[in-house]
KEMARLO-20938 format. One record per residue: residue in one letter; residue number from 1; x, y, z of N, C-alpha, C, CB in turn. Coordinates in steps of 0.02 Angstrom, whole numbers. Atoms other than C-alpha are relative to their C-alpha. Glycine has a CB too. Example, Ala and Ser with C-alpha at 12.3 -4.5 7.8 and 13.67 -1.06 7.14 Angstrom:
<nugus>
NUGU,A,1,45,-59,0,615,-225,390,45,60,0,-50,1,62
NUGU,S,2,-42,-59,-3,684,-53,357,-39,55,37,20,23,-71
</nugus>
This chain:
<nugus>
NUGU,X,1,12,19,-68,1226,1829,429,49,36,44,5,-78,9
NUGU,X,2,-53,-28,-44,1292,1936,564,60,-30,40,-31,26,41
NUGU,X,3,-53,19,-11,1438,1877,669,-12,-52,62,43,56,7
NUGU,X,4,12,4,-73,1340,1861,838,-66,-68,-12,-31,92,40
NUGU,X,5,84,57,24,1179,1728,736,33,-49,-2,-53,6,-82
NUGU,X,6,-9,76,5,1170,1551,744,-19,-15,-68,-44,-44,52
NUGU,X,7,3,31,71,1177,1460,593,-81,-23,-7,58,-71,-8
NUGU,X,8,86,23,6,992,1412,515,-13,-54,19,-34,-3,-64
NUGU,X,9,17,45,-11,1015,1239,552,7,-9,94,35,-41,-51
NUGU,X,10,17,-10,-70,1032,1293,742,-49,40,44,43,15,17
NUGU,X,11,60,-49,-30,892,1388,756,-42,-26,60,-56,15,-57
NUGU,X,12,29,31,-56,791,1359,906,-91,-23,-19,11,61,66
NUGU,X,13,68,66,41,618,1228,869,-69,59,-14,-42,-92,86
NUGU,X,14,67,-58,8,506,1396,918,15,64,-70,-5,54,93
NUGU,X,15,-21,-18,26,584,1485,806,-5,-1,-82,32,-10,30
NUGU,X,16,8,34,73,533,1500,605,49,18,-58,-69,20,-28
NUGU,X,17,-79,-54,58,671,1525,473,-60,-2,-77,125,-80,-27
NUGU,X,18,39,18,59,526,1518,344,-4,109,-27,-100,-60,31
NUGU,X,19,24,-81,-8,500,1728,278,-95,-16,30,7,53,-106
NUGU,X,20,61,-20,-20,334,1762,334,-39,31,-56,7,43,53
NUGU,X,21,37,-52,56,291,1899,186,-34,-28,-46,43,42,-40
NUGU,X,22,28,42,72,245,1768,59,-75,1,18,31,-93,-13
NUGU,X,23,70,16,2,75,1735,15,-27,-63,34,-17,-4,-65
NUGU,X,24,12,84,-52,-13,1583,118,-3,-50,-33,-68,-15,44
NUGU,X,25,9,54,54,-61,1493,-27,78,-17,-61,-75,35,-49
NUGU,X,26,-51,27,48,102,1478,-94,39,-60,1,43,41,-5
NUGU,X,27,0,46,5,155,1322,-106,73,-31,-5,-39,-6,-40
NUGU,X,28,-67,27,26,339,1324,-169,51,7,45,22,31,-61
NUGU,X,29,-70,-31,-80,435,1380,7,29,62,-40,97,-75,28
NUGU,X,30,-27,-72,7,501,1521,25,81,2,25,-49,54,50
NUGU,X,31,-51,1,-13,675,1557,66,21,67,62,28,-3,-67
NUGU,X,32,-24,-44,-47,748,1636,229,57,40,-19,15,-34,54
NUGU,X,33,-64,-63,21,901,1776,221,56,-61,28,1,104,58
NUGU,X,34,-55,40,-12,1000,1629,274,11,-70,-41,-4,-12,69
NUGU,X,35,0,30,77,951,1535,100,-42,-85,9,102,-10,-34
NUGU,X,36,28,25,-31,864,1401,198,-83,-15,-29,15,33,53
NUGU,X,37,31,-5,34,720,1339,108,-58,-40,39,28,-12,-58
NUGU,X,38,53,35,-22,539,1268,198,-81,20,-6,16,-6,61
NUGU,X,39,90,3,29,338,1263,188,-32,11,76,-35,-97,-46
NUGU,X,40,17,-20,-85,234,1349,350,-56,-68,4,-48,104,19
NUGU,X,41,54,47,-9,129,1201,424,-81,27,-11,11,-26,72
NUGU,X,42,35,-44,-4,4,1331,445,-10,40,-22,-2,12,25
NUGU,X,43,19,-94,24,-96,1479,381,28,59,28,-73,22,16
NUGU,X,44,-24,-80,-21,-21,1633,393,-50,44,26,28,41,-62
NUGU,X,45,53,-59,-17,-180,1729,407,-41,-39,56,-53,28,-74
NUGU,X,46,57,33,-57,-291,1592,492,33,-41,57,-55,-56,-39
NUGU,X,47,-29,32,-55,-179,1476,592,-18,-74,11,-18,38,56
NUGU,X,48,24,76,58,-276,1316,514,62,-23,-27,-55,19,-80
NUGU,X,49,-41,57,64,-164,1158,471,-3,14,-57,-25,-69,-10
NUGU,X,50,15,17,56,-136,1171,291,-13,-78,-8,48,26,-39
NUGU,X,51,28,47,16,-221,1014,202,24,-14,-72,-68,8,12
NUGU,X,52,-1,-4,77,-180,937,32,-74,7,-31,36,-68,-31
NUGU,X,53,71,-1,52,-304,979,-118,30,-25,-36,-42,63,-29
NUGU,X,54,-23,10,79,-321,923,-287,39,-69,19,58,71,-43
NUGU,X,55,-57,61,6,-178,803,-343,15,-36,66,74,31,-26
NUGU,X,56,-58,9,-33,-106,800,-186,-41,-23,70,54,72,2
NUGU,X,57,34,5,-91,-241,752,-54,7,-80,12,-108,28,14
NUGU,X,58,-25,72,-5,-191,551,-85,41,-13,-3,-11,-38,-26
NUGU,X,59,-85,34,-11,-22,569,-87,27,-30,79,60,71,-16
NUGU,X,60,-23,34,-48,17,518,84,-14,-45,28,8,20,31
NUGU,X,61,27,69,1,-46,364,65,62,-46,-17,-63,-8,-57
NUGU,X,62,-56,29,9,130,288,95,-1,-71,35,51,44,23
NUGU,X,63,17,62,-28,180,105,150,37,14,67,24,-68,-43
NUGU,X,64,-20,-21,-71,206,94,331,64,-4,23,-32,-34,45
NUGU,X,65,-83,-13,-5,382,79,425,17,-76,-21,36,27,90
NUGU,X,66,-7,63,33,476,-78,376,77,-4,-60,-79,-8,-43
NUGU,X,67,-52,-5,71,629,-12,239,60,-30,55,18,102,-48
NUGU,X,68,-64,22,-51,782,-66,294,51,67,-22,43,-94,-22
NUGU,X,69,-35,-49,-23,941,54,351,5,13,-92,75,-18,61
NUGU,X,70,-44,-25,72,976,95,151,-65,43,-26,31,-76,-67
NUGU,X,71,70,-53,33,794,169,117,-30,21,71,-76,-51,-58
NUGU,X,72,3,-27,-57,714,283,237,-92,-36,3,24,95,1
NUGU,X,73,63,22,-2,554,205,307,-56,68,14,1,-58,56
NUGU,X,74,57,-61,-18,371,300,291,-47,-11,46,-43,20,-57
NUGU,X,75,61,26,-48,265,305,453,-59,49,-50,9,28,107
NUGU,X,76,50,-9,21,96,345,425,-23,37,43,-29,-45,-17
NUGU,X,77,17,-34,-60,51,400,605,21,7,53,-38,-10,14
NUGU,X,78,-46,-2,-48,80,454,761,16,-60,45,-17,49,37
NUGU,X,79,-40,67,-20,76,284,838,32,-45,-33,-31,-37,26
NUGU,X,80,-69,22,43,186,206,674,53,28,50,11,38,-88
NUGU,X,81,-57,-74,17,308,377,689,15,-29,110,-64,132,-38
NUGU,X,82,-12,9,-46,296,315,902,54,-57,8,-53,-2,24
NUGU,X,83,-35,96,-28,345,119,886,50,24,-35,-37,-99,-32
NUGU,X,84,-63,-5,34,484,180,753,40,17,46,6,43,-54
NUGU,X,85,-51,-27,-49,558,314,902,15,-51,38,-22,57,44
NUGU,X,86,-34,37,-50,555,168,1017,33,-54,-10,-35,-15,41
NUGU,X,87,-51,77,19,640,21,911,49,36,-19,-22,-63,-65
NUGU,X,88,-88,-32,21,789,140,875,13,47,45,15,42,-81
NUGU,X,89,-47,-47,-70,909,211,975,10,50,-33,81,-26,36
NUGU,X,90,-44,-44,33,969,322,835,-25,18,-44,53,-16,-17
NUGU,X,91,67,-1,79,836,409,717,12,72,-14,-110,-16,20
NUGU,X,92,-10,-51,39,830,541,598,-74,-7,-21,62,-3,-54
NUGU,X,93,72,-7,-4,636,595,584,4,59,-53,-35,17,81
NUGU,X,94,3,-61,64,609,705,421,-79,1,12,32,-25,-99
NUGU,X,95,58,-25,-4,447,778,463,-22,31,-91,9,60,66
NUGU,X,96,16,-10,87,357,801,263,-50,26,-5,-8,-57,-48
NUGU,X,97,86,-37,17,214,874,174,20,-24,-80,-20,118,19
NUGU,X,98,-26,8,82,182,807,-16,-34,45,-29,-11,-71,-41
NUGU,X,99,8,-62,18,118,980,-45,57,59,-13,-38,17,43
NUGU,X,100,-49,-45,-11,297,1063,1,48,-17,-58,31,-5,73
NUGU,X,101,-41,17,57,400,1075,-151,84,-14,26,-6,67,-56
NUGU,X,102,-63,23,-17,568,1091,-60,2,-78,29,27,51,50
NUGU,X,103,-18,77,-36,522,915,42,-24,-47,-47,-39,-19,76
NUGU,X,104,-11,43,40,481,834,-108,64,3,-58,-59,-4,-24
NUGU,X,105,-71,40,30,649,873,-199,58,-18,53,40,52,-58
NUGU,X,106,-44,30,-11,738,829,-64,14,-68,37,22,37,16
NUGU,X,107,11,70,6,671,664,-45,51,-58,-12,-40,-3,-47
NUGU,X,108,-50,51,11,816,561,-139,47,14,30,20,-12,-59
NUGU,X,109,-40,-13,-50,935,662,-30,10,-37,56,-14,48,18
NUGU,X,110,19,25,-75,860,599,129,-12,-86,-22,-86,48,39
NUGU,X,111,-40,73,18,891,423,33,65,-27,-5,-11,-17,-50
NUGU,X,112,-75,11,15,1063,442,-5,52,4,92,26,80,-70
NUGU,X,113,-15,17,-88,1089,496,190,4,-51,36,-38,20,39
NUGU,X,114,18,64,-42,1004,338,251,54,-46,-17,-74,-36,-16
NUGU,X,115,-30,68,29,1122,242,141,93,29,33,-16,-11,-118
NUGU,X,116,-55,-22,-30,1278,343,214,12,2,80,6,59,-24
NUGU,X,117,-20,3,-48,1238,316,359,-41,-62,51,1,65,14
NUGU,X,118,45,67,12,1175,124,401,-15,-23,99,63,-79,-61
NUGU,X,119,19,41,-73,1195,116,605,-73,52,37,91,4,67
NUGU,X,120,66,-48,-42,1046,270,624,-42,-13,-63,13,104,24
NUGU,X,121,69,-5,19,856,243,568,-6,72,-37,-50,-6,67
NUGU,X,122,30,-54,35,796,363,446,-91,-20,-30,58,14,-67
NUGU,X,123,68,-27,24,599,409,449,-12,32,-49,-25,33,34
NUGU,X,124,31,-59,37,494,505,335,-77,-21,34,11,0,-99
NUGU,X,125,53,4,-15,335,556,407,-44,54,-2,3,-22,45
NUGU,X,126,25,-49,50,184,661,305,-15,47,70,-75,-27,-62
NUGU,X,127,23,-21,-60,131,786,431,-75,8,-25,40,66,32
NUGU,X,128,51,13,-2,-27,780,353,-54,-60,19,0,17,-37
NUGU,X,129,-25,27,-24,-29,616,411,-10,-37,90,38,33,-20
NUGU,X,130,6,-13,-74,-21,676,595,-82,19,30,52,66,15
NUGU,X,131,42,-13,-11,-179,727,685,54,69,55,-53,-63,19
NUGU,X,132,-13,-71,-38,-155,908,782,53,-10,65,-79,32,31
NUGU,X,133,-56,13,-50,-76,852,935,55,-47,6,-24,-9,48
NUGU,X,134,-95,23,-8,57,742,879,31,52,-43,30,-90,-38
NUGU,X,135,-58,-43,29,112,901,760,15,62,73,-32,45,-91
NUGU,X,136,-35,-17,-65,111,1005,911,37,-28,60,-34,22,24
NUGU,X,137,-33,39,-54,173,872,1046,101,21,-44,-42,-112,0
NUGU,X,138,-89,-17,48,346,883,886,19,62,12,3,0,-96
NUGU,X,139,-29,-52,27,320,1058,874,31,26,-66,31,3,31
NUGU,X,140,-24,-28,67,333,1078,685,-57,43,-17,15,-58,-61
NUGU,X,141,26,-63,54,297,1245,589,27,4,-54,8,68,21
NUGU,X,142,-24,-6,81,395,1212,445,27,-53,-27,50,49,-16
NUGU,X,143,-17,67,20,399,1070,337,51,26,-60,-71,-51,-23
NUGU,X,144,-29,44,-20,541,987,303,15,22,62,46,-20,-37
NUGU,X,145,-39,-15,-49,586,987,484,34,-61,2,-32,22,61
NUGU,X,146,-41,51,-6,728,856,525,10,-3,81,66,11,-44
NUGU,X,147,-25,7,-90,728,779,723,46,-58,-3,-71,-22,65
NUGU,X,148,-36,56,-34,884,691,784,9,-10,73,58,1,-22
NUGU,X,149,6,36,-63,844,581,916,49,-65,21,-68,-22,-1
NUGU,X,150,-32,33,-45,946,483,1041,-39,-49,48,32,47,33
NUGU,X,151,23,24,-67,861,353,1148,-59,11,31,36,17,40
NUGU,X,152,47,-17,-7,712,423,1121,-9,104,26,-20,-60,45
NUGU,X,153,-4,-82,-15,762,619,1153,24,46,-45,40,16,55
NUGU,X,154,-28,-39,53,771,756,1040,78,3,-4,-27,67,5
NUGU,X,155,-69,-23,3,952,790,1018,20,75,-38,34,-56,-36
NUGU,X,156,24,-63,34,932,929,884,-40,10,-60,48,31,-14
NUGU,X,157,57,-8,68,820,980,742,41,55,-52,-93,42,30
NUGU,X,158,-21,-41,59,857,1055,571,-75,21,-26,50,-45,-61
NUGU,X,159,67,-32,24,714,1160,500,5,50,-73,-28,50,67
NUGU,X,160,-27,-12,62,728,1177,314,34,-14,-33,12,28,-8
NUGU,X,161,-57,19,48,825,1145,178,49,39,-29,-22,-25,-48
NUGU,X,162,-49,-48,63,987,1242,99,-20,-24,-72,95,-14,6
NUGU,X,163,-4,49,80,981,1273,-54,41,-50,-57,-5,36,-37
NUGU,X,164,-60,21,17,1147,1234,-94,24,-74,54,50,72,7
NUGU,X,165,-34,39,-34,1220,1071,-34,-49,-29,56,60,36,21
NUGU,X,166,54,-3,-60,1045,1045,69,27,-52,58,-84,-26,-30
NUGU,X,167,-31,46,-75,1135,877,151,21,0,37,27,-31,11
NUGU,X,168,-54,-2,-47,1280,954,215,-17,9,68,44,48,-16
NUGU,X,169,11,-29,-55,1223,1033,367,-37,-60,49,-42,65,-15
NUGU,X,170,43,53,-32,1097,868,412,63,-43,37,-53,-48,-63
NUGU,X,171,-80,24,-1,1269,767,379,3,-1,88,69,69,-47
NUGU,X,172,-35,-45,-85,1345,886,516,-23,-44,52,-39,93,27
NUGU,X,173,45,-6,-85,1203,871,650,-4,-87,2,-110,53,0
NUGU,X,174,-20,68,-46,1224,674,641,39,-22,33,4,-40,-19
NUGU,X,175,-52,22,-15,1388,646,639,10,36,93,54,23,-66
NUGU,X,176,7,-1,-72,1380,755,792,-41,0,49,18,33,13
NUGU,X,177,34,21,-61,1235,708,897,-4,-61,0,-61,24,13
NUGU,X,178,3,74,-19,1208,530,859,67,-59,-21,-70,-24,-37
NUGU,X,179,-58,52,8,1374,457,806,48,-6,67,48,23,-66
</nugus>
């Protein structure tokens, strides 16, 4: 990383740290030059939502919000993933796909967070899930995206996972926007 770049987890929301070159149908994320690991919401060639197949088209058939601060609760939709933003002052929104291999291993991660950190809400919510305009109203192109919100206002987003140490950097962006 040059001297003058922002770190991957400051990238800006338009912005994709995903490579591009991969194939569309690949499934396993790809990794950016800044080691940063995520899944394109979208076709590369067509620009079509990806959809689960196979195995994976009933997986996000999760239970609605409801966990308490030690497990991260799963909305289902965009009006769940709404009433959650507005009963917490202090949320951590892991945007998912149970197609994306990096956001399903870092699943118990984004458990162990919730439990480290008990005065902010932690979401998980499938983006398949979503219908078209609540993933554009977010603005996600690459699942896992992570939004920390304040009071109902973005504060900042993480987009991807390290490979190394994937928490640290989330960590970071709580301790300093919502603590």
């Amino acid at each position: 990383m040059d001297a003058g770049a922002a770190p991957w987890w400051a990238a800006p929301a338009t912005s994709s740290i995903v490579a591009t070159s991969r194939r569309a149908d690949d499934d396993a994320g790809a990794a950016s030059s800044s080691g940063a690991f995520g899944c394109d919401v979208r076709d590369a060639r067509t620009g079509a939502r990806r959809r689960p197949r196979g195995r994976d088209a009933g997986a996000s058939s999760r239970p609605a919000i409801g966990a308490t601060s030690s497990a991260p609760a799963s909305a289902m939709d965009g009006p769940t993933l709404r009433a959650a933003l507005a009963a917490s002052p202090r949320i951590v929104v892991n945007v998912t796909a149970s197609w994306c291999a990096p956001c399903e291993r870092f699943k118990p991660k984004f458990a162990d967070l919730s439990g480290a950190f008990p005065d902010v809400a932690f979401v998980s919510v499938d983006v398949d899930a979503l219908d078209d305009d609540a993933v554009d109203a977010l603005g996600v192109e690459t699942v896992p995206t992570f939004l920390l919100m304040r009071d109902g206002e973005e504060k900042t987003r993480i987009v991807g996972i390290a490979h190394k140490r994937p928490a640290k950097p989330i960590a970071a962006a709580i301790r300093a926007h919502l603590l």
